[in-house]
Residue frames as a rotation matrix with the C-alpha (Angstrom) as fourth column:
UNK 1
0.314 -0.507 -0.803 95.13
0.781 -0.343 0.521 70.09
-0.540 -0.791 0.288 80.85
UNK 2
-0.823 -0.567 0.032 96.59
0.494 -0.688 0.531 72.05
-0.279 0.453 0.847 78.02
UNK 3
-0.111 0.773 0.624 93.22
0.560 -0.470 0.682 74.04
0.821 0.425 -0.381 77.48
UNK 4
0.924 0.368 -0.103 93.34
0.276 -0.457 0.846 75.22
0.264 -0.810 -0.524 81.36
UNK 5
0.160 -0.943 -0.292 96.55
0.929 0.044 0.369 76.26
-0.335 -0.330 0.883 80.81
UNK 6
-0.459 -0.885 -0.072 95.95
0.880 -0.465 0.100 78.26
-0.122 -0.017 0.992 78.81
UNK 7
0.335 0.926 0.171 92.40
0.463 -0.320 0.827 79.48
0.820 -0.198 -0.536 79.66
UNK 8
0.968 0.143 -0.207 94.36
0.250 -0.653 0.715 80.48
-0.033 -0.744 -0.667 82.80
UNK 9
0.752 -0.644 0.140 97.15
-0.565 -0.739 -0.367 82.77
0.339 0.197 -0.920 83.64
UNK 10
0.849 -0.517 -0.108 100.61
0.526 0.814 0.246 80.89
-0.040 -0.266 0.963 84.21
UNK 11
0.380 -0.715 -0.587 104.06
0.295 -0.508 0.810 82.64
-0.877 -0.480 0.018 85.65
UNK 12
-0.927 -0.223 0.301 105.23
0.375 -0.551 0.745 83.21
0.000 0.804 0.595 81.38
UNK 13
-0.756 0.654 0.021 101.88
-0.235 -0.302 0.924 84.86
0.610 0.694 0.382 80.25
UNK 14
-0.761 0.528 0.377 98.63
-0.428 0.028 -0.903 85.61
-0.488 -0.849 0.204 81.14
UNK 15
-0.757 0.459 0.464 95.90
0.439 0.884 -0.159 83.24
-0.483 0.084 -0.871 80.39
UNK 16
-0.827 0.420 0.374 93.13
0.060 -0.596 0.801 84.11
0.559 0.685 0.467 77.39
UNK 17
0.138 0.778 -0.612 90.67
0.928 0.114 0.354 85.16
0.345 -0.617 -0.707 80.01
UNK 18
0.092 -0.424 -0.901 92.98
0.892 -0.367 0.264 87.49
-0.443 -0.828 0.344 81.04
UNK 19
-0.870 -0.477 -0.124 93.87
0.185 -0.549 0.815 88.86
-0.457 0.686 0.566 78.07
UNK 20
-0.435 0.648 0.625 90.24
0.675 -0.225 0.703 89.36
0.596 0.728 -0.339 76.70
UNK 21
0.592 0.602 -0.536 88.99
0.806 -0.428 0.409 91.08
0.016 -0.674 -0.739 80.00
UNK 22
-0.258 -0.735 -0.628 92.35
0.469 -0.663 0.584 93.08
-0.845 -0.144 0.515 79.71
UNK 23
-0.875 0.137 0.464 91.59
0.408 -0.307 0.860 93.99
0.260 0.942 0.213 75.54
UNK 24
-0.179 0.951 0.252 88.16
0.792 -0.013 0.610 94.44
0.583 0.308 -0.751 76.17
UNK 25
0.786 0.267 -0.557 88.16
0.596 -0.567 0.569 96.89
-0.164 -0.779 -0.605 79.04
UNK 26
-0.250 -0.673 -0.696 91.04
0.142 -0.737 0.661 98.93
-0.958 0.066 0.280 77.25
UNK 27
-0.509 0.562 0.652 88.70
0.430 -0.490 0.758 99.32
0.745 0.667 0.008 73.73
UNK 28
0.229 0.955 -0.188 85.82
0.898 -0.133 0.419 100.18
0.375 -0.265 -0.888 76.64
UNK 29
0.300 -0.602 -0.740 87.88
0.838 -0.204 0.506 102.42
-0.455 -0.772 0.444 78.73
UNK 30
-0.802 -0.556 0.219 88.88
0.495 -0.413 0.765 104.23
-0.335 0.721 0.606 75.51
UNK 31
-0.561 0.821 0.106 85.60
0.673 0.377 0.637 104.75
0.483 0.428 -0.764 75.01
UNK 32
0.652 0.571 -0.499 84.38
0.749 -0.383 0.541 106.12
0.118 -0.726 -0.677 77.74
UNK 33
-0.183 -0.557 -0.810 87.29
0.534 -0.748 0.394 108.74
-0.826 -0.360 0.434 78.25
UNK 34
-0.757 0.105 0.645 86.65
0.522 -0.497 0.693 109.62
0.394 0.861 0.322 73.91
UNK 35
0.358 0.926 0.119 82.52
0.747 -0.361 0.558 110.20
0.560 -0.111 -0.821 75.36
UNK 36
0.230 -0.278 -0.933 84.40
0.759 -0.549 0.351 112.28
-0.610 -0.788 0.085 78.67
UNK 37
-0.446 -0.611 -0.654 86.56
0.418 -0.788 0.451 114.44
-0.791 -0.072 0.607 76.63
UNK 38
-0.423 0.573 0.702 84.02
0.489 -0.508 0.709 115.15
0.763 0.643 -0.065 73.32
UNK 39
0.321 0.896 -0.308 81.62
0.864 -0.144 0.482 115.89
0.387 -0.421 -0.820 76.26
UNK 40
0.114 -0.373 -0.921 84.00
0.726 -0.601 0.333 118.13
-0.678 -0.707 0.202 77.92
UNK 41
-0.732 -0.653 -0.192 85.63
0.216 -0.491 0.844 119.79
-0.646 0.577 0.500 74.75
UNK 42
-0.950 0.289 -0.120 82.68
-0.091 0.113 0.989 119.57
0.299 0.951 -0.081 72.07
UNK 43
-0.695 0.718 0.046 79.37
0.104 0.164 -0.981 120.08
-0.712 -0.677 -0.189 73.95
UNK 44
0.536 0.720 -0.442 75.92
-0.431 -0.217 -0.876 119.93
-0.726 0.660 0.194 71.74
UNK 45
-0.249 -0.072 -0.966 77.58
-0.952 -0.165 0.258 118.36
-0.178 0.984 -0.028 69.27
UNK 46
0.580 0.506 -0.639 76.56
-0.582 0.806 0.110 115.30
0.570 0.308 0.762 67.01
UNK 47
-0.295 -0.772 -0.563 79.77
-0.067 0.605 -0.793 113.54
0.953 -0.197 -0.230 68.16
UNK 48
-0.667 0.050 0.743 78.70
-0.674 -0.467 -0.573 114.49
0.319 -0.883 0.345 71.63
UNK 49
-0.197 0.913 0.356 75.46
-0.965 -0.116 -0.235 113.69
-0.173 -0.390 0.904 71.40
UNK 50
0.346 -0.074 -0.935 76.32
-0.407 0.887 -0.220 109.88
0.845 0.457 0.277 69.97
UNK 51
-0.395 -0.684 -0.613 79.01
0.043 0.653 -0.756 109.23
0.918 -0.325 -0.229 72.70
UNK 52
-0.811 0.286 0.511 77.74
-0.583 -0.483 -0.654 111.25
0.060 -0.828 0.558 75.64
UNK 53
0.407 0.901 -0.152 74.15
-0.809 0.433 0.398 109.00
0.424 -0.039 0.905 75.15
UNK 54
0.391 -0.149 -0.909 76.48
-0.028 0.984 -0.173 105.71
0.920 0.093 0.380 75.97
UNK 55
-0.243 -0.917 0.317 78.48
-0.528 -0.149 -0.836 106.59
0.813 -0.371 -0.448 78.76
UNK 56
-0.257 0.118 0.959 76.52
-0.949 0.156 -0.273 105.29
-0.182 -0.981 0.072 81.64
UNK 57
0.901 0.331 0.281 75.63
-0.339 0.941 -0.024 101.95
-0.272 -0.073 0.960 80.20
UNK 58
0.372 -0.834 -0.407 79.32
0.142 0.484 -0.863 101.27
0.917 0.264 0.299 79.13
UNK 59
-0.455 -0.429 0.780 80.62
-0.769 -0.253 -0.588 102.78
0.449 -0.867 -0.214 82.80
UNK 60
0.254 0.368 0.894 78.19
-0.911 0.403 0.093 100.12
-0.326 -0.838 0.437 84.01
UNK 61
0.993 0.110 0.050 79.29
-0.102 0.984 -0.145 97.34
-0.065 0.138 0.988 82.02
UNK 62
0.180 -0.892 0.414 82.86
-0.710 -0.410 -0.573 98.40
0.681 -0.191 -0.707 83.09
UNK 63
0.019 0.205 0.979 81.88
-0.991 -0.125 0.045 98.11
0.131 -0.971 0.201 86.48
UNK 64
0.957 0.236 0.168 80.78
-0.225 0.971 -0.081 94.43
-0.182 0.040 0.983 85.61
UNK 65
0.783 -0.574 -0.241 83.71
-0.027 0.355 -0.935 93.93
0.622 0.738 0.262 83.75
UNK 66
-0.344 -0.868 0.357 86.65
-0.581 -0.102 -0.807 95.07
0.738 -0.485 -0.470 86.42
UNK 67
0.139 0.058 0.989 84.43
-0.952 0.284 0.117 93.30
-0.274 -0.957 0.095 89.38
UNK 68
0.987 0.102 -0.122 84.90
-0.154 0.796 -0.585 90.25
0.037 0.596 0.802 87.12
UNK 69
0.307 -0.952 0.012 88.59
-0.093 -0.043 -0.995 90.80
0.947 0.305 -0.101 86.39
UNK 70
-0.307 -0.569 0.763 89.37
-0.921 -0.025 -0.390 91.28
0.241 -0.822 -0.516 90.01
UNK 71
0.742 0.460 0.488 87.22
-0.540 0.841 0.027 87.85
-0.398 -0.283 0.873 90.98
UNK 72
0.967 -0.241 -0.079 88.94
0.165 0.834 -0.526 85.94
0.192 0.495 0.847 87.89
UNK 73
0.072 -0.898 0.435 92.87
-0.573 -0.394 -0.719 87.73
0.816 -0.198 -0.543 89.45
UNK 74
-0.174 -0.374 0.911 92.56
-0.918 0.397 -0.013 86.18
-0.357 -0.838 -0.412 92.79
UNK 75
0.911 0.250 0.327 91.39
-0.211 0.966 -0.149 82.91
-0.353 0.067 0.933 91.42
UNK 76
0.785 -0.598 0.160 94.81
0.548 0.551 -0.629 83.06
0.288 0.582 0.760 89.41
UNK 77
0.878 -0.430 0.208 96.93
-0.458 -0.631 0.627 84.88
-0.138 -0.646 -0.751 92.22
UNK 78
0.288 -0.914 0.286 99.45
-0.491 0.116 0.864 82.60
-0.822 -0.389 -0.415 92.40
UNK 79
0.100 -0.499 0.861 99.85
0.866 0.470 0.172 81.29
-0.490 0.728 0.479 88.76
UNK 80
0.928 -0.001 0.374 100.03
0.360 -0.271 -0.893 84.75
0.102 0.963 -0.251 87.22
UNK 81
0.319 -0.841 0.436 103.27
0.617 -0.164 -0.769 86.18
0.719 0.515 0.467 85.47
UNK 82
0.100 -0.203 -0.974 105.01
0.944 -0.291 0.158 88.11
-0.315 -0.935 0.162 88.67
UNK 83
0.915 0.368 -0.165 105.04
0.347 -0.927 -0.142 91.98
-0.205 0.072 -0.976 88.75
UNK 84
0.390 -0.812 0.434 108.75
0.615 -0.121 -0.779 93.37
0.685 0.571 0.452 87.05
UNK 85
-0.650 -0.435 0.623 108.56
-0.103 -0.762 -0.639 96.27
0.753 -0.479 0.450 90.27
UNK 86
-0.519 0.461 -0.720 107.04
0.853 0.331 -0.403 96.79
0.053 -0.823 -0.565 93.09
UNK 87
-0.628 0.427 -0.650 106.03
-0.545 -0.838 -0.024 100.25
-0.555 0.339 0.759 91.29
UNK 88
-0.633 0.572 -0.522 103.93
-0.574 0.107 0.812 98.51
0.520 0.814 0.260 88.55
UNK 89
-0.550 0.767 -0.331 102.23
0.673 0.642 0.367 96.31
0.494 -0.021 -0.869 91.08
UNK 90
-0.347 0.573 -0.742 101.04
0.609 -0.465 -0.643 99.36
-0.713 -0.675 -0.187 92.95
UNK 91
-0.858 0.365 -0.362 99.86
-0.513 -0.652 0.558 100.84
-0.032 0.664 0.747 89.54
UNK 92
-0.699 0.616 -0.362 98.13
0.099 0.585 0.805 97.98
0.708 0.527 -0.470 88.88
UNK 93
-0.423 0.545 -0.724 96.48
0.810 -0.130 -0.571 97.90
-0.405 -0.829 -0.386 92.71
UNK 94
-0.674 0.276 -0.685 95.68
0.000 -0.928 -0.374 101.66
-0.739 -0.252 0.625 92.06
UNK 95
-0.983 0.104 -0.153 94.26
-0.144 0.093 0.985 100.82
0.117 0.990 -0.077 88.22
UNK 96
-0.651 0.694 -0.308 91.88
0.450 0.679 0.580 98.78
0.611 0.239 -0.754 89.64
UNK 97
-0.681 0.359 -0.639 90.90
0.524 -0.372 -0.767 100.41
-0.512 -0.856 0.065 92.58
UNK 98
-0.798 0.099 -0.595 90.48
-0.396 -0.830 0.393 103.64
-0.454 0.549 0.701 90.38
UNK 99
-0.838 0.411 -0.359 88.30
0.071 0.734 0.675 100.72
0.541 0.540 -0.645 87.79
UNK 100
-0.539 0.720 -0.437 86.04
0.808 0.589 -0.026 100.08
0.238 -0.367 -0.899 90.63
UNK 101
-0.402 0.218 -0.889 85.65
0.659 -0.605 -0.447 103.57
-0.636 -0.765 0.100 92.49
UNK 102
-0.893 0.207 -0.400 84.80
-0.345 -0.885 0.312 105.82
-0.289 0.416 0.862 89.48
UNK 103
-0.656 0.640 -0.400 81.72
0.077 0.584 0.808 103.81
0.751 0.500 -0.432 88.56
UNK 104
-0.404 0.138 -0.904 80.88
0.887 0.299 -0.351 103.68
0.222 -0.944 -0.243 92.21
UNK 105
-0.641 0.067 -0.764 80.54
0.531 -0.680 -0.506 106.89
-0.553 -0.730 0.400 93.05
UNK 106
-0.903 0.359 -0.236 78.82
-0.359 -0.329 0.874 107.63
0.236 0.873 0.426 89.62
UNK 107
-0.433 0.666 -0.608 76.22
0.041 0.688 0.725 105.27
0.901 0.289 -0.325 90.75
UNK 108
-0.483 0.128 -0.866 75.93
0.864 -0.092 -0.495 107.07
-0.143 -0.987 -0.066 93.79
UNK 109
-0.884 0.245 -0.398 75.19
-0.185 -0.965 -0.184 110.24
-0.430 -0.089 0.899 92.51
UNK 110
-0.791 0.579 -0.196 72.85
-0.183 0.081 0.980 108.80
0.583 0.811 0.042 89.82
UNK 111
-0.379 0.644 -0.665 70.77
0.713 0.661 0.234 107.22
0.591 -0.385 -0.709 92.63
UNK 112
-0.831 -0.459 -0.314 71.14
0.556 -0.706 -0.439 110.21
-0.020 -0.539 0.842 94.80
UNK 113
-0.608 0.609 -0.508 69.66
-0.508 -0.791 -0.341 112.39
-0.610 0.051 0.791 92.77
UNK 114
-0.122 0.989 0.079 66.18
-0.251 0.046 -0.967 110.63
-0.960 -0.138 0.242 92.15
UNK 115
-0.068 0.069 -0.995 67.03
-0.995 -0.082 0.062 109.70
-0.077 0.994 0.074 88.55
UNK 116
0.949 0.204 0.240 66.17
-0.121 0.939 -0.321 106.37
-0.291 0.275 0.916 87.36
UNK 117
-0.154 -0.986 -0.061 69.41
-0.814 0.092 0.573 104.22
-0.560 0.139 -0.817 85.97
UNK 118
0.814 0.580 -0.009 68.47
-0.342 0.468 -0.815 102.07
-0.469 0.667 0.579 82.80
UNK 119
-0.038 -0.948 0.315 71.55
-0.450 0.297 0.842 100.69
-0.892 -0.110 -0.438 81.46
UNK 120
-0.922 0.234 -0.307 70.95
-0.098 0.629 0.772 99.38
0.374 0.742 -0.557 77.74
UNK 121
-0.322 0.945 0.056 67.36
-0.621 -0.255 0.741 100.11
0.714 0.204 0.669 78.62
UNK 122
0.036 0.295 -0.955 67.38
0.685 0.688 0.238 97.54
0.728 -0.663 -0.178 81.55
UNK 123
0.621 0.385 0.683 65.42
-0.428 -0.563 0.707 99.56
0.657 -0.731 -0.185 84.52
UNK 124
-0.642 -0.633 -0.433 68.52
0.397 0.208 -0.894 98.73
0.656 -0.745 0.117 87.13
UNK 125
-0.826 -0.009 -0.563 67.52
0.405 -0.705 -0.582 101.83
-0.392 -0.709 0.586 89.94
UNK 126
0.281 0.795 0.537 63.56
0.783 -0.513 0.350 103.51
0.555 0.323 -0.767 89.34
UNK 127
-0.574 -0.530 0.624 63.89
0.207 -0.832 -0.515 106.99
0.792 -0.167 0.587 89.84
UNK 128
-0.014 0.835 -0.549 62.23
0.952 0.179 0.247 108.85
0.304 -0.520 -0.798 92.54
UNK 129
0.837 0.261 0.481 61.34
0.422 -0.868 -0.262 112.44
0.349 0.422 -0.836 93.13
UNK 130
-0.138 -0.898 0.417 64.28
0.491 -0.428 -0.758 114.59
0.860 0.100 0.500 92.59
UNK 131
0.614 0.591 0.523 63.15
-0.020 -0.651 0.759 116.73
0.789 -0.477 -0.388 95.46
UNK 132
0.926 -0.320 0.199 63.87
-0.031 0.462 0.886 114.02
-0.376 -0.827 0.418 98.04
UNK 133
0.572 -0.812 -0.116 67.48
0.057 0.181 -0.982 113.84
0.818 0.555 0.150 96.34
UNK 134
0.771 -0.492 -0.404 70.43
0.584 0.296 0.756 112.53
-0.252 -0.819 0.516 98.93
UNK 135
0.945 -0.320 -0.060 72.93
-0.311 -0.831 -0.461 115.33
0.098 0.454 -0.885 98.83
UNK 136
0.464 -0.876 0.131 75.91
-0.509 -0.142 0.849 113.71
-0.725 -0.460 -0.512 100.26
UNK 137
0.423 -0.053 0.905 75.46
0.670 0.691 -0.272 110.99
-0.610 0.721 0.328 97.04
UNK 138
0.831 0.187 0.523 75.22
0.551 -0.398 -0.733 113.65
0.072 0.898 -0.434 94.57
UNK 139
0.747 -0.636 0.194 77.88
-0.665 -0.715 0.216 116.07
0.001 -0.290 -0.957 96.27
UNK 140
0.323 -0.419 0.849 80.26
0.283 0.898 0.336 112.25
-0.903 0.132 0.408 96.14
UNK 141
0.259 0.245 0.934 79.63
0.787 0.507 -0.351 111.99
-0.559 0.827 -0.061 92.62
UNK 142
0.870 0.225 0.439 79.92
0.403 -0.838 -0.368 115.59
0.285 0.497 -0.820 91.50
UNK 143
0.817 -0.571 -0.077 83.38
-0.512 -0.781 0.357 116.07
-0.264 -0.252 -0.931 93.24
UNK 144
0.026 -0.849 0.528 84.72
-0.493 0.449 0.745 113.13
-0.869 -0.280 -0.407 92.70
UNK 145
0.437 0.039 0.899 83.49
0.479 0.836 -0.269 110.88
-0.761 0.548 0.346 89.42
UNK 146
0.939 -0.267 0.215 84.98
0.269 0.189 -0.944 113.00
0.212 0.945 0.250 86.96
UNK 147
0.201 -0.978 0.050 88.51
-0.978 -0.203 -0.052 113.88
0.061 -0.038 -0.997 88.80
UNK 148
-0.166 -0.591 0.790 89.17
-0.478 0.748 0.459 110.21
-0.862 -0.302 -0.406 89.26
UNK 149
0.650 -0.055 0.758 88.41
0.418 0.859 -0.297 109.54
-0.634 0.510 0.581 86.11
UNK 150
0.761 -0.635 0.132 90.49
-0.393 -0.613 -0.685 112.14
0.516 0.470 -0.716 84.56
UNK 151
0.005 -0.575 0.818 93.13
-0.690 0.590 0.420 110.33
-0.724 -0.566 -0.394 87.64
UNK 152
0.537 0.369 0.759 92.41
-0.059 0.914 -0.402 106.90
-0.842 0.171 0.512 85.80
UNK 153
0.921 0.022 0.388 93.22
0.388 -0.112 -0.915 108.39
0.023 0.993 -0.112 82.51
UNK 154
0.527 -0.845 -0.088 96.36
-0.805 -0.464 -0.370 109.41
0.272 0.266 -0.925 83.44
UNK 155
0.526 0.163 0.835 96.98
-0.377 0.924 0.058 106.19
-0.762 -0.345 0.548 85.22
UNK 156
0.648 0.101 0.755 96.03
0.372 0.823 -0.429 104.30
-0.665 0.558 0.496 82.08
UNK 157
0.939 -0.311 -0.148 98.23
-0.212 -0.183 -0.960 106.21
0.271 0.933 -0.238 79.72
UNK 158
0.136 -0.869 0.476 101.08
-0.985 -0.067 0.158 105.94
-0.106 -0.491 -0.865 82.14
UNK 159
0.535 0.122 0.836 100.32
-0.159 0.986 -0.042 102.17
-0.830 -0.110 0.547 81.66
UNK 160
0.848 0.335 0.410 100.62
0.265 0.401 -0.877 102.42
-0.458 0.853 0.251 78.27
UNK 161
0.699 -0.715 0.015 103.73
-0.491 -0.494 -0.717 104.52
0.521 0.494 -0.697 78.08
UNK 162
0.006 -0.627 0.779 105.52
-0.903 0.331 0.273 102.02
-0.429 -0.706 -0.564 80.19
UNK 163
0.384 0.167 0.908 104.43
-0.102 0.985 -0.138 99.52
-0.918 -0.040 0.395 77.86
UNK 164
0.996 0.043 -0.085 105.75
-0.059 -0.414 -0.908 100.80
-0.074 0.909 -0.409 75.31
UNK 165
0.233 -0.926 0.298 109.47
-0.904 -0.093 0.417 101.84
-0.358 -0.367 -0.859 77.35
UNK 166
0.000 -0.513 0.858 109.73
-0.480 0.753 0.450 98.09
-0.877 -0.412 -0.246 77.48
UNK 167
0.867 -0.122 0.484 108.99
0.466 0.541 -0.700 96.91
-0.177 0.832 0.526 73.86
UNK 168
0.910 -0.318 0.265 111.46
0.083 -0.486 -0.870 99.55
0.406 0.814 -0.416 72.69
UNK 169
0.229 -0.785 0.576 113.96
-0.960 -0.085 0.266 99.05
-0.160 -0.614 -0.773 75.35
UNK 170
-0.205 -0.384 -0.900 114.09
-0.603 0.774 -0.193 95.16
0.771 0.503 -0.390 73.45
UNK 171
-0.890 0.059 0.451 111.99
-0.443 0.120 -0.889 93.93
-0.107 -0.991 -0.081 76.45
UNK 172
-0.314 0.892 -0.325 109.14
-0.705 0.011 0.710 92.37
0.636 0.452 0.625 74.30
UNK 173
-0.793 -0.004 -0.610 109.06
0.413 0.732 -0.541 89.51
0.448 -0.681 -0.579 76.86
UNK 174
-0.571 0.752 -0.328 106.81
0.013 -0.391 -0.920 91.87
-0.821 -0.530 0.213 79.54
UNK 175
-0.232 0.940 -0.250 104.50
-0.928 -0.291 -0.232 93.22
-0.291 0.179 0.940 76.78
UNK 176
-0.207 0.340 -0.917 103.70
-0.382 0.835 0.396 89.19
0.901 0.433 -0.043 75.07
UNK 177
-0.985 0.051 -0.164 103.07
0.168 0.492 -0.854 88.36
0.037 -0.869 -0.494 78.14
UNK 178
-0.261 0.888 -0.379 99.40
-0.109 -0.417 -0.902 90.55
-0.959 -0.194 0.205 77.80
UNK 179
-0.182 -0.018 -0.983 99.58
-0.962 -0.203 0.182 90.09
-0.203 0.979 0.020 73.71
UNK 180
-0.368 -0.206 -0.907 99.98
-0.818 0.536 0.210 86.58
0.443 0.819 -0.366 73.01
């Protein structure tokens, strides 16, 4: 019993499942916004040309990652630590959404327009001729995947400066809850 305690999430603290899918997808996350903003700020370069090469196989093993995280949340709906506001659970609601929908719509345009999609070299989507290319996908993808992730990123720092408010406001309770 005391191993599926604390494999799952329980009303003090969330469960080390939780807490690796949480770590892991805030190193990945980090990641992907460094590749966004070299790409944005630092075009043609090496740095660029290192991070910018990963982005779409880490965005896709995001994707995996958050469709996971939301699966393994409802399974532990009602044992996990309760929300402190009814503002932070609608961050969180929006986090994820945000988690799921910017991938999405990437993976709309990508298909869209007639490009193959190879993730870590695994042929996912074969390409087909750009020609035939589905405009409403691409026109999706091109208006929307990088404002919502630039959305996200503010989002996620707002996360983070609220986690912060509460260590230093002598509130370590909320953040060990996601730490320990």
């Amino acid at each position: 019993m005391q191993q599926h305690s604390s494999t799952c999430d329980s009303p003090e603290r969330y469960g080390r499942v939780t807490r690796i899918l949480h770590w892991a997808m805030a190193l990945l996350l980090a990641w992907q916004f460094t590749s966004a903003l070299t790409h944005f700020l630092a075009e043609d370069s090496a740095l660029d040309e290192f991070l910018w090469g990963t982005h779409k196989s880490v965005g896709f093993l995001l994707m995996l990652l958050i469709v996971v995280r939301v699966l393994w949340a409802l399974l532990n709906l009602r044992r996990r630590p309760p929300a402190i506001s009814k503002a932070a659970r609608v961050g969180h609601v929006v986090l994820y959404v945000l988690m799921l929908v910017v991938p999405i719509v990437a993976l709309l345009r990508q298909y869209g327009s007639g490009r193959e999609f190879s993730p870590f070299g695994i042929p996912l989507m074969p390409g087909f001729d750009e020609s035939l290319k589905i405009t409403w996908m691409t026109d999706l993808g091109s208006n929307f995947h990088s404002l919502l992730g630039y959305v996200l990123l503010v989002l996620a720092l707002g996360h983070i400066a609220f986690a912060l408010k509460h260590y230093f406001a002598g509130e370590r309770h909320i953040i060990d809850r996601i730490l320990n």
